[in-house]
N, CA, C and O atoms as a GROMACS GRO file, in nm:
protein
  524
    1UNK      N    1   3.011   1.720   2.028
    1UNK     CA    2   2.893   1.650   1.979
    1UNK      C    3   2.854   1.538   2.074
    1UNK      O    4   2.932   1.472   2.142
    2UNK      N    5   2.703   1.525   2.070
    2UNK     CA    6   2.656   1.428   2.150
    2UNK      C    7   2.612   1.313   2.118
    2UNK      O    8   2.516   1.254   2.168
    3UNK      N    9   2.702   1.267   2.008
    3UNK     CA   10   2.578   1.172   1.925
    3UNK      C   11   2.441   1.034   1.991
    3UNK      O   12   2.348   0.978   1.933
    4UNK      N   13   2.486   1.025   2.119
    4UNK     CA   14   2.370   0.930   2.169
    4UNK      C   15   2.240   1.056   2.201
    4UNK      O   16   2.129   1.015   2.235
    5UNK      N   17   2.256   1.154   2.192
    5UNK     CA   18   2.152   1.196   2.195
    5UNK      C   19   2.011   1.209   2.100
    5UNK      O   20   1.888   1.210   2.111
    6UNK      N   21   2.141   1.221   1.979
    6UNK     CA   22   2.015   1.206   1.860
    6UNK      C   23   1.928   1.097   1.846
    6UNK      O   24   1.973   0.991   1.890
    7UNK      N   25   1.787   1.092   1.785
    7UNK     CA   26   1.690   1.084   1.783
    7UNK      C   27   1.711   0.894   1.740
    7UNK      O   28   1.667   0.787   1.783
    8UNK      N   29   1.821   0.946   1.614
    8UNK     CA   30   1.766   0.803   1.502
    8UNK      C   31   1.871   0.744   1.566
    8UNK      O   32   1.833   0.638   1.616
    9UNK      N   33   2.053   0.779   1.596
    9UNK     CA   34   2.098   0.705   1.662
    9UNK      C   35   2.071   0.569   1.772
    9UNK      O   36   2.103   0.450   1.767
   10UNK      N   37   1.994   0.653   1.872
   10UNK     CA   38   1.884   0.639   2.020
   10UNK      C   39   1.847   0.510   1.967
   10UNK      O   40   1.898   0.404   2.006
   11UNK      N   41   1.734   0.522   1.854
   11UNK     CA   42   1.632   0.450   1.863
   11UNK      C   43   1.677   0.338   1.766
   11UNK      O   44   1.620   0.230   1.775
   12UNK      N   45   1.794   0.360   1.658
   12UNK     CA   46   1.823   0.206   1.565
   12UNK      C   47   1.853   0.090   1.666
   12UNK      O   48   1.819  -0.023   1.631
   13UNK      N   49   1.908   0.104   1.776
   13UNK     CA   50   2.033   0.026   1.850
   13UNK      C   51   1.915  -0.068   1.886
   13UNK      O   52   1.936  -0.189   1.890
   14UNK      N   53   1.743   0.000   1.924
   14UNK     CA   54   1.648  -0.086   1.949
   14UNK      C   55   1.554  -0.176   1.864
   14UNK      O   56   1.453  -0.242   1.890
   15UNK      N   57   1.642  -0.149   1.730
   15UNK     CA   58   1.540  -0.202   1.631
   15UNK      C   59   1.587  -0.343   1.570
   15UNK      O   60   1.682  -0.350   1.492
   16UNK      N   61   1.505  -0.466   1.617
   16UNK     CA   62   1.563  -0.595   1.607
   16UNK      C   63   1.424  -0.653   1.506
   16UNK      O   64   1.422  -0.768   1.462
   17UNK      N   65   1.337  -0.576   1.485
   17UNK     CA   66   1.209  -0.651   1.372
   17UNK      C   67   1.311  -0.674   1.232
   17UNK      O   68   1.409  -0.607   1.199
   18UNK      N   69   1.263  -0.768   1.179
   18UNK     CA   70   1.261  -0.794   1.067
   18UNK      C   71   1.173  -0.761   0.924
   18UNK      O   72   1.100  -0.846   0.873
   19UNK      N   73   1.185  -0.671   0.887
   19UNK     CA   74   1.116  -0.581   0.826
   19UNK      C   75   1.111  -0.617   0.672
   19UNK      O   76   1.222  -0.657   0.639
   20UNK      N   77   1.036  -0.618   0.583
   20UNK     CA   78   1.012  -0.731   0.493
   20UNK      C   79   0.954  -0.585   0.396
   20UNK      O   80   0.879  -0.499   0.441
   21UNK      N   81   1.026  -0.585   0.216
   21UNK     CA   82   0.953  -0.484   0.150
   21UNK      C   83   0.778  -0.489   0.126
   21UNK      O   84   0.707  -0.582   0.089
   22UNK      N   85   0.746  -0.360   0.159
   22UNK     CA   86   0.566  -0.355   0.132
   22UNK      C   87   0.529  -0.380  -0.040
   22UNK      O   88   0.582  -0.350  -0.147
   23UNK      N   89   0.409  -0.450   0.004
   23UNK     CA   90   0.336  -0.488  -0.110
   23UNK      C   91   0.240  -0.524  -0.110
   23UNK      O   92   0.217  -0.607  -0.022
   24UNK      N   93   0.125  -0.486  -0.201
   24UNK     CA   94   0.012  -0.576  -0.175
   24UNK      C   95   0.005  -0.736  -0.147
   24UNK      O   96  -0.041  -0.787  -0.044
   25UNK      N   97   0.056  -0.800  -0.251
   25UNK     CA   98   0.122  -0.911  -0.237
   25UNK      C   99   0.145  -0.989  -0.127
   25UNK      O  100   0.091  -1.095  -0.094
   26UNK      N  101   0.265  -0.901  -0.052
   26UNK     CA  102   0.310  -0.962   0.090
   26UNK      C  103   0.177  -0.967   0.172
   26UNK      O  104   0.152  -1.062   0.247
   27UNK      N  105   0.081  -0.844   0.151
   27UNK     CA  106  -0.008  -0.827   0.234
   27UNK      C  107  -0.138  -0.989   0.220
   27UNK      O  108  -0.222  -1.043   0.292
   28UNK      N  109  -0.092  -1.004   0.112
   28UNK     CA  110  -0.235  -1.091   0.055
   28UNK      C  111  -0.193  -1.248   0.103
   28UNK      O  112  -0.280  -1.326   0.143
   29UNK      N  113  -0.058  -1.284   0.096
   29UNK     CA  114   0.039  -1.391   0.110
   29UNK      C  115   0.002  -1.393   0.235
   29UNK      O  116  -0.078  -1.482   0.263
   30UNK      N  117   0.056  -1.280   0.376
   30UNK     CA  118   0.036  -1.317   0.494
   30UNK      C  119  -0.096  -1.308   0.549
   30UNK      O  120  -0.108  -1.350   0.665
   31UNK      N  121  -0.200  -1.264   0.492
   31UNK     CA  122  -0.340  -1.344   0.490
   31UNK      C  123  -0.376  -1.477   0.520
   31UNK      O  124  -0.411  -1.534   0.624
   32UNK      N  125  -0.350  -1.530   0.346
   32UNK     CA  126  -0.354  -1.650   0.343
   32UNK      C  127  -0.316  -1.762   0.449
   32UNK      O  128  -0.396  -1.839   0.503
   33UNK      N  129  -0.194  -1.759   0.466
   33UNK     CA  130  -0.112  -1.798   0.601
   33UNK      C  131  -0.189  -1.732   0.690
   33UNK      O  132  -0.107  -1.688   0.770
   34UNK      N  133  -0.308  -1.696   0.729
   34UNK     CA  134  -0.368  -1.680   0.870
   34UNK      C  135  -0.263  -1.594   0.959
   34UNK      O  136  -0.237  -1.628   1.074
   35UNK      N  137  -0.199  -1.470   0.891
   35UNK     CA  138  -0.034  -1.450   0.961
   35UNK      C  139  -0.138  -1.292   1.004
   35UNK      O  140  -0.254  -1.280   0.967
   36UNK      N  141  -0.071  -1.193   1.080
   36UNK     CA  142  -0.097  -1.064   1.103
   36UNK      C  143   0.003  -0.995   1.024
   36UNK      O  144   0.120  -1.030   1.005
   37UNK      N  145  -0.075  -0.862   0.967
   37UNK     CA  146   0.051  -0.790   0.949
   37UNK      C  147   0.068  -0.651   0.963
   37UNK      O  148  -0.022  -0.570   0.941
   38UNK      N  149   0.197  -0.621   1.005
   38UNK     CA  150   0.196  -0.436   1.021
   38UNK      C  151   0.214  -0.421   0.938
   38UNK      O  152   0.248  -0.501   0.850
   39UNK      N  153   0.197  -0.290   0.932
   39UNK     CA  154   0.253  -0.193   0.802
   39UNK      C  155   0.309  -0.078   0.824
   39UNK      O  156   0.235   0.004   0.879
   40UNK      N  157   0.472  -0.025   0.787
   40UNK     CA  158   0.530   0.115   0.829
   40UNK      C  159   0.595   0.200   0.738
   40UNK      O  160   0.714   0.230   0.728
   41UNK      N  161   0.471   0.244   0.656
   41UNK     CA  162   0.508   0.311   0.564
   41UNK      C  163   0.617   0.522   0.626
   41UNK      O  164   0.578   0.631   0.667
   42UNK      N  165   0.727   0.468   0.596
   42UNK     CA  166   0.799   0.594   0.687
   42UNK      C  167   0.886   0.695   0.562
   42UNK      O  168   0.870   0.685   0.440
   43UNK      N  169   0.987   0.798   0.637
   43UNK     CA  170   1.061   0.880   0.556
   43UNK      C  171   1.191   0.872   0.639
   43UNK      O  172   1.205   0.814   0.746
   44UNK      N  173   1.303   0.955   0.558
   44UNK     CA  174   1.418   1.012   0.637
   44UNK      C  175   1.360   1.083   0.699
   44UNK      O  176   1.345   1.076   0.821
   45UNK      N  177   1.283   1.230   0.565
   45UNK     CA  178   1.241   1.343   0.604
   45UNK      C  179   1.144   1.353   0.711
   45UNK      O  180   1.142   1.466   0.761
   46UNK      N  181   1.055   1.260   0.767
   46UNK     CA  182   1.000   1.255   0.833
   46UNK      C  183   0.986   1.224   0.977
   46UNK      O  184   1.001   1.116   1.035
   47UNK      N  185   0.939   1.402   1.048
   47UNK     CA  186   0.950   1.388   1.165
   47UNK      C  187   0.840   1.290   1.248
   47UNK      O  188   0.867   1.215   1.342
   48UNK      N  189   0.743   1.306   1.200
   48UNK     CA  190   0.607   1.244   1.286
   48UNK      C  191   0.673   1.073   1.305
   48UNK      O  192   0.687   1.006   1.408
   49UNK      N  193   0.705   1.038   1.150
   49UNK     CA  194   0.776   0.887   1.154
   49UNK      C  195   0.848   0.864   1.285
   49UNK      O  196   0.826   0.783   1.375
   50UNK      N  197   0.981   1.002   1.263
   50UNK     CA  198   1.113   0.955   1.368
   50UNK      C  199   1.050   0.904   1.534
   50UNK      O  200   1.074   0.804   1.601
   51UNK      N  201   0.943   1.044   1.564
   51UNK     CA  202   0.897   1.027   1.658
   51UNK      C  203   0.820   0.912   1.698
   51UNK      O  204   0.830   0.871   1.813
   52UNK      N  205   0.733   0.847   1.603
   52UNK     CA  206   0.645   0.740   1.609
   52UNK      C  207   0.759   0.581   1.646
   52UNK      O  208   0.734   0.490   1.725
   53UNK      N  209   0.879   0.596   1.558
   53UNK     CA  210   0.981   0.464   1.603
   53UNK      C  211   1.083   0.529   1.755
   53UNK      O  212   1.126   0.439   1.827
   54UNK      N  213   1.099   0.596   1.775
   54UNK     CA  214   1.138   0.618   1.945
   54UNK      C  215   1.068   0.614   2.039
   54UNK      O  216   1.104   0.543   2.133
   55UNK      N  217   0.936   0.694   2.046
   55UNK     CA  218   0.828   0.663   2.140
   55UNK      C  219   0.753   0.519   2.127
   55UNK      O  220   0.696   0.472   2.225
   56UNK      N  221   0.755   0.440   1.982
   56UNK     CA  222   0.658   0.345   2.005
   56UNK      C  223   0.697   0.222   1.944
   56UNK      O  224   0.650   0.114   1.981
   57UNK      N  225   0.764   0.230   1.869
   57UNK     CA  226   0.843   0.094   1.790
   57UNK      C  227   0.922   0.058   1.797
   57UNK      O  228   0.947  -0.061   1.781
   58UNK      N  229   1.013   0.158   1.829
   58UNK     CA  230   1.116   0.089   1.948
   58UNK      C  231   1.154   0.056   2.057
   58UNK      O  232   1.266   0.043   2.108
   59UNK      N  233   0.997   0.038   2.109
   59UNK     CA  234   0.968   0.033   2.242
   59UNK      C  235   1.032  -0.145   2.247
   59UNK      O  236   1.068  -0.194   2.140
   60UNK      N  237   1.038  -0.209   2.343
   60UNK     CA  238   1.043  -0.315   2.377
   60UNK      C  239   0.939  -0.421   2.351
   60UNK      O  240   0.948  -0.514   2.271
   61UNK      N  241   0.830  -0.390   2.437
   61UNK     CA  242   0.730  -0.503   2.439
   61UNK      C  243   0.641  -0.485   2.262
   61UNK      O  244   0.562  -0.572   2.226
   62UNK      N  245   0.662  -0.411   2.208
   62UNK     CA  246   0.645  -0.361   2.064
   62UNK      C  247   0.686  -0.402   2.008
   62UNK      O  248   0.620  -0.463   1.925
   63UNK      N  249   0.860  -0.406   2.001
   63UNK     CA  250   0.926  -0.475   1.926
   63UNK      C  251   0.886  -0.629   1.957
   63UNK      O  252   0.897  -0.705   1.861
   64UNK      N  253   0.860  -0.660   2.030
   64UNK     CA  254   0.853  -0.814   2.075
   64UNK      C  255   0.744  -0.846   1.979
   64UNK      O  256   0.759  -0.922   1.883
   65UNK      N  257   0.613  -0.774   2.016
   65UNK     CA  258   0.480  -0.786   1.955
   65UNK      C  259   0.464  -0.818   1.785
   65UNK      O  260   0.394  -0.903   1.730
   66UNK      N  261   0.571  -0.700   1.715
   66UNK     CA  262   0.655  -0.725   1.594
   66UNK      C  263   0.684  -0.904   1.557
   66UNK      O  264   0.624  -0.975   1.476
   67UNK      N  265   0.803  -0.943   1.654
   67UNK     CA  266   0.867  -1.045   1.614
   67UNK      C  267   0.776  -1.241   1.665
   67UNK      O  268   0.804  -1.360   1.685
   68UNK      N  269   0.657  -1.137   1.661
   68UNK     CA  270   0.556  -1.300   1.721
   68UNK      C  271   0.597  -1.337   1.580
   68UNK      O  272   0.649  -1.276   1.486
   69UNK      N  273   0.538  -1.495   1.608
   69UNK     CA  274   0.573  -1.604   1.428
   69UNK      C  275   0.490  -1.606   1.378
   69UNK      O  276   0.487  -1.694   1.290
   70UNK      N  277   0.374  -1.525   1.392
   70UNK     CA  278   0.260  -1.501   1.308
   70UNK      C  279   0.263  -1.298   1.256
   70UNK      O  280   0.160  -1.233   1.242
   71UNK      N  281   0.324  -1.274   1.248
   71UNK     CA  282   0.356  -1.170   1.250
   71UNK      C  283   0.462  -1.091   1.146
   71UNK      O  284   0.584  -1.077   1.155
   72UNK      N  285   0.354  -1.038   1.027
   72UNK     CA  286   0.468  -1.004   0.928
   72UNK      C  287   0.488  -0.874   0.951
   72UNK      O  288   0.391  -0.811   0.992
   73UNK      N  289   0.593  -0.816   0.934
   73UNK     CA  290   0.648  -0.684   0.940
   73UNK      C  291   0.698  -0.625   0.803
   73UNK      O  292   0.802  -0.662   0.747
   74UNK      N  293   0.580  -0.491   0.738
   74UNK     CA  294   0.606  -0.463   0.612
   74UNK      C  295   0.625  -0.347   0.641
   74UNK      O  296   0.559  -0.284   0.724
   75UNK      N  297   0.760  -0.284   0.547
   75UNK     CA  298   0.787  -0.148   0.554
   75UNK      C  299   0.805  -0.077   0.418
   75UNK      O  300   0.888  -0.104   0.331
   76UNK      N  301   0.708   0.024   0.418
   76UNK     CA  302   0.741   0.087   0.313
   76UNK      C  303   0.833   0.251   0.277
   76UNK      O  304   0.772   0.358   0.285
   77UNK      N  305   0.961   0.246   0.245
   77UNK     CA  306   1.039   0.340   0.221
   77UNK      C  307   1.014   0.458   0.134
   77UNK      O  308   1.052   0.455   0.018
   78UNK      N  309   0.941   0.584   0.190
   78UNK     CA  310   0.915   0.681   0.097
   78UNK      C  311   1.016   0.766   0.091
   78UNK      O  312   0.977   0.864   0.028
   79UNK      N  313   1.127   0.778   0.125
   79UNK     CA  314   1.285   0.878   0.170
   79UNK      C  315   1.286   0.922   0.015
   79UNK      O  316   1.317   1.038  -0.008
   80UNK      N  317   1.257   0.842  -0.086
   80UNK     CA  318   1.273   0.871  -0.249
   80UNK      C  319   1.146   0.831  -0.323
   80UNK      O  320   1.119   0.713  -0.346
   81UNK      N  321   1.072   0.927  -0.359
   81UNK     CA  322   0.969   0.893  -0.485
   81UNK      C  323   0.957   0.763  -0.546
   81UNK      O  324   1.035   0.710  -0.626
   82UNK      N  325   0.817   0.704  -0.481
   82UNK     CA  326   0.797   0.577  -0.510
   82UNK      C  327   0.669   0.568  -0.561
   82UNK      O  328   0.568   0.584  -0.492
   83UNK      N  329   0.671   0.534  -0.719
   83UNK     CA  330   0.550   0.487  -0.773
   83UNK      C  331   0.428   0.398  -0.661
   83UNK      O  332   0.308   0.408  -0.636
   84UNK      N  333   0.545   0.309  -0.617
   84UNK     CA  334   0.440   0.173  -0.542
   84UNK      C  335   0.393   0.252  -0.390
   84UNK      O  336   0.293   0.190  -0.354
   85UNK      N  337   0.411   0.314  -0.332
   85UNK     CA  338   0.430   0.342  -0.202
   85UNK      C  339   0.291   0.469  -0.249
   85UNK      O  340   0.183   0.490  -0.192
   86UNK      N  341   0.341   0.523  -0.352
   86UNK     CA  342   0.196   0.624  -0.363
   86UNK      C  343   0.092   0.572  -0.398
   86UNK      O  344  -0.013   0.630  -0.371
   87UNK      N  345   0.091   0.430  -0.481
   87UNK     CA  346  -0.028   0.392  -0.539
   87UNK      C  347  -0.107   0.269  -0.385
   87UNK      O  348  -0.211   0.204  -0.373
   88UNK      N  349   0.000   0.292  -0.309
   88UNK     CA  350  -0.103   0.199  -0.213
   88UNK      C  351  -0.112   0.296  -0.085
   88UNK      O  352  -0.163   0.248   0.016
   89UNK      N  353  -0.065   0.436  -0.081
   89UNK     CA  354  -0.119   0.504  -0.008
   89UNK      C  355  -0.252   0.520  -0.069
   89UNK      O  356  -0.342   0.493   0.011
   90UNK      N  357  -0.305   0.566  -0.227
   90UNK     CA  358  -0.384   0.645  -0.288
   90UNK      C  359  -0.459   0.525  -0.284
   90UNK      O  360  -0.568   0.561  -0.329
   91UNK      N  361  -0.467   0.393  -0.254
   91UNK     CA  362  -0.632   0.295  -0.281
   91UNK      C  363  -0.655   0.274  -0.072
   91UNK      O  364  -0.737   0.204  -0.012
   92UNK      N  365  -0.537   0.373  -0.011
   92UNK     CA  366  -0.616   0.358   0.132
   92UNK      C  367  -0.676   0.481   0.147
   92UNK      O  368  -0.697   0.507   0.265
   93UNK      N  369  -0.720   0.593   0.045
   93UNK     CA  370  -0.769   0.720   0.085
   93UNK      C  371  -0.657   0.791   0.156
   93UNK      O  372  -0.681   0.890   0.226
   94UNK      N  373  -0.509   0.734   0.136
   94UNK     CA  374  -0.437   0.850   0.246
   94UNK      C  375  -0.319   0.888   0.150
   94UNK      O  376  -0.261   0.813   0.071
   95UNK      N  377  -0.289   1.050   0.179
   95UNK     CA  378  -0.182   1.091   0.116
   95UNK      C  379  -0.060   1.169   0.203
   95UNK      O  380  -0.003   1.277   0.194
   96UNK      N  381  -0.057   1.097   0.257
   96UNK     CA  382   0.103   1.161   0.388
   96UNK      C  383   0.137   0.998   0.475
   96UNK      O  384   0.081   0.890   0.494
   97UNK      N  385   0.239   1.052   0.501
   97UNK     CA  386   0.304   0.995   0.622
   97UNK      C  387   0.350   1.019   0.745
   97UNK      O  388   0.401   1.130   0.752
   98UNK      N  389   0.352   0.968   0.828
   98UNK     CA  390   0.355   0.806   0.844
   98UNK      C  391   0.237   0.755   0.812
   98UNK      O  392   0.140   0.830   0.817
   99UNK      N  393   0.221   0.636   0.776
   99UNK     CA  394   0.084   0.554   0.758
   99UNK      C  395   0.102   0.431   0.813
   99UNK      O  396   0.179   0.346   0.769
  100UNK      N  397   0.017   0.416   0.931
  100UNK     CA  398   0.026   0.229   0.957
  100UNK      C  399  -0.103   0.185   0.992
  100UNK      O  400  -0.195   0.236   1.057
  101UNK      N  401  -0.079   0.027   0.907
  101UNK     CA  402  -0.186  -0.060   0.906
  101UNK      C  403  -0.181  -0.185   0.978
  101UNK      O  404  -0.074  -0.236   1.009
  102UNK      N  405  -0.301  -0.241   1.007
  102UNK     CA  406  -0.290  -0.401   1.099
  102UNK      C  407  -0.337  -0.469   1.002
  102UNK      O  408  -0.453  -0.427   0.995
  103UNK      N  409  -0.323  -0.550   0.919
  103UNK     CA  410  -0.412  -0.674   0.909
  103UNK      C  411  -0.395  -0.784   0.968
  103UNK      O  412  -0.308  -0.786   1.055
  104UNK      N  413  -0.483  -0.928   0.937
  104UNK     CA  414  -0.497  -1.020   1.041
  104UNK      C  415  -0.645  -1.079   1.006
  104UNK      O  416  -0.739  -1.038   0.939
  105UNK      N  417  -0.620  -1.197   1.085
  105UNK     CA  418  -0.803  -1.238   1.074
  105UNK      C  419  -0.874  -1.199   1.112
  105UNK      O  420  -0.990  -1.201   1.074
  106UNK      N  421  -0.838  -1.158   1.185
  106UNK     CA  422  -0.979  -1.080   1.296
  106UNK      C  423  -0.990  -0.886   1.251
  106UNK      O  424  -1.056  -0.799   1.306
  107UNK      N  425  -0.903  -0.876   1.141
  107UNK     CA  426  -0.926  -0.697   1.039
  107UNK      C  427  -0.849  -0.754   0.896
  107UNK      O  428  -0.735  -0.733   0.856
  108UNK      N  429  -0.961  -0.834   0.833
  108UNK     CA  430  -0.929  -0.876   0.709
  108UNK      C  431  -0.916  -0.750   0.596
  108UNK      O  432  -0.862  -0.744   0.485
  109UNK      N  433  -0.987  -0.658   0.671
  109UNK     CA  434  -0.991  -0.550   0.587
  109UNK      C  435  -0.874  -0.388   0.606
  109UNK      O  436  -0.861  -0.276   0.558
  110UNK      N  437  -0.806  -0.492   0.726
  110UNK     CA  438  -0.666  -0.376   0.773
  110UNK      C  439  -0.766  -0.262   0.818
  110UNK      O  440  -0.878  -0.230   0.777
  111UNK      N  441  -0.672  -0.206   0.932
  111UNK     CA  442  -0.716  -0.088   1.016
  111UNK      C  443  -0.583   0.000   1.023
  111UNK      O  444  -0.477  -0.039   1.071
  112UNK      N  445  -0.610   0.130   0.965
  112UNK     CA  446  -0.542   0.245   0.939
  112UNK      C  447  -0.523   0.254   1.135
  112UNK      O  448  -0.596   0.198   1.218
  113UNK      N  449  -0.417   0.330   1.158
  113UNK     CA  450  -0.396   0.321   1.301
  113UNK      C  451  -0.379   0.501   1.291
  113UNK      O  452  -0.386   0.529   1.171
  114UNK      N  453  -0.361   0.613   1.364
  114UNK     CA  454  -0.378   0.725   1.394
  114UNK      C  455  -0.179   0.789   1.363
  114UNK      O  456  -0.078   0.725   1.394
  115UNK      N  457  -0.184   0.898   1.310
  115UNK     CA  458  -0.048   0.870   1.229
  115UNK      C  459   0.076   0.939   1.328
  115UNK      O  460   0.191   0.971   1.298
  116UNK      N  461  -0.019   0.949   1.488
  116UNK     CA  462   0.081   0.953   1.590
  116UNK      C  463   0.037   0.832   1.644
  116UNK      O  464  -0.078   0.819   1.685
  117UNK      N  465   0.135   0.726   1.647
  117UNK     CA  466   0.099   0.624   1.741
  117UNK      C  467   0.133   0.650   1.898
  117UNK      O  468   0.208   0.732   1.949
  118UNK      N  469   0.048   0.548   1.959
  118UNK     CA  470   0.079   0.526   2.088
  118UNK      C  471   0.100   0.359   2.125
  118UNK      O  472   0.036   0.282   2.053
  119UNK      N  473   0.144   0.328   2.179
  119UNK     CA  474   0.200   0.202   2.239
  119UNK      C  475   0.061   0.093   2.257
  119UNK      O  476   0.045  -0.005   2.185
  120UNK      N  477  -0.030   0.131   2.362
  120UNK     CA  478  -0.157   0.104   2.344
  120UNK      C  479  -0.201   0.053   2.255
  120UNK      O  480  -0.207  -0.070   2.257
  121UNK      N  481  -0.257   0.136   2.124
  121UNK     CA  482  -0.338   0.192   2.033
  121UNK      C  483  -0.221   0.057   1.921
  121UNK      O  484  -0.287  -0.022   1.855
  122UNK      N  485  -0.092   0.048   1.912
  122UNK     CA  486  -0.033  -0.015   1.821
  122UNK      C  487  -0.042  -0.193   1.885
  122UNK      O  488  -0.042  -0.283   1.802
  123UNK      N  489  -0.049  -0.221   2.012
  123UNK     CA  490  -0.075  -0.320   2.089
  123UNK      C  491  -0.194  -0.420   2.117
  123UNK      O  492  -0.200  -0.543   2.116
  124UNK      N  493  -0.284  -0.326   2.141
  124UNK     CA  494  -0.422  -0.348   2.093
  124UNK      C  495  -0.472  -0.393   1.993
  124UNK      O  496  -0.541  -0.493   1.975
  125UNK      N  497  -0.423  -0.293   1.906
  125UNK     CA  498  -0.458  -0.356   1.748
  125UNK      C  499  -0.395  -0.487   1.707
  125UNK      O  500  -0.465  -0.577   1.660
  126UNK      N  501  -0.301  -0.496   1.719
  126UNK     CA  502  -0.238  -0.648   1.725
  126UNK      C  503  -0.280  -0.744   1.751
  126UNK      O  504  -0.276  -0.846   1.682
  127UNK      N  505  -0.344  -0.726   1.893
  127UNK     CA  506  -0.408  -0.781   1.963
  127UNK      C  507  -0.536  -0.840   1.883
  127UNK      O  508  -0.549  -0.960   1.857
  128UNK      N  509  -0.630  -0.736   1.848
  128UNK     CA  510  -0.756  -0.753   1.783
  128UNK      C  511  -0.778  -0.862   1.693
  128UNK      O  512  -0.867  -0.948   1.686
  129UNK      N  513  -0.596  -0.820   1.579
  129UNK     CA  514  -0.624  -0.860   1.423
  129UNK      C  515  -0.583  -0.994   1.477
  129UNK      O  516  -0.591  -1.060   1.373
  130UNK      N  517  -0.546  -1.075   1.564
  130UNK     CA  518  -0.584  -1.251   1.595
  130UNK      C  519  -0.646  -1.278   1.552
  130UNK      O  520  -0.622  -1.357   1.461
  131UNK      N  521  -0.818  -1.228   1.584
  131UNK     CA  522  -0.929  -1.289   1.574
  131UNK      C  523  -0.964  -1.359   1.663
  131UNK      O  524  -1.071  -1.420   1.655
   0.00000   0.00000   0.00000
């Protein structure tokens, strides 16, 4: 067996965000506070997820982007049937995963991001929701 080869192995060793449970709530809180926030709604079962945190979230300058002090990091765990996790997929119009969002001052209204990320595209947006 190879175990550094696998996927989730690989990519935990890079994961230093501080990841905070999803909620509207959290979302509305780090508003207020003028804060940005991601959103990573993920699975076990889910491949698109695995791929999306090796190619792009566990990237380095990503993770960094993550741990600015304006910068909340919300994750939502769908691995097990979650009332909350479906009812705030179902008021963004979306029903799968992965799902990620930016909010921020400058996308008070959060921006759904494309449910293969790219490094760019997750950077940028970050970027934007400053204001």
């Amino acid at each position: 067996l190879l175990p550094h080869l696998g996927l989730a192995g690989h990519a935990s060793a890079k994961e230093s965000v501080n990841w905070q449970p999803l909620s509207e709530q959290a979302i509305e809180d780090a508003l207020a506070q003028h804060k940005r926030v991601f959103i990573d709604v993920t699975a076990d079962w889910c491949i698109t997820c695995k791929v999306n945190k090796y190619n792009v979230l566990h990237k380095d300058d990503v993770q960094a982007a993550l741990q600015q002090p304006d910068v909340v990091a919300l994750r939502g765990d769908w691995s097990q049937p979650s009332d909350l996790i479906t009812a705030f997929l179902q008021t963004r119009n979306s029903y799968a995963i992965p799902f990620n969002q930016v909010y921020g001052p400058g996308l008070t209204d959060g921006k759904i991001l494309p449910p293969l990320l790219d490094k760019s595209t997750v950077l940028d947006t970050l970027k934007n929701a400053k204001g």
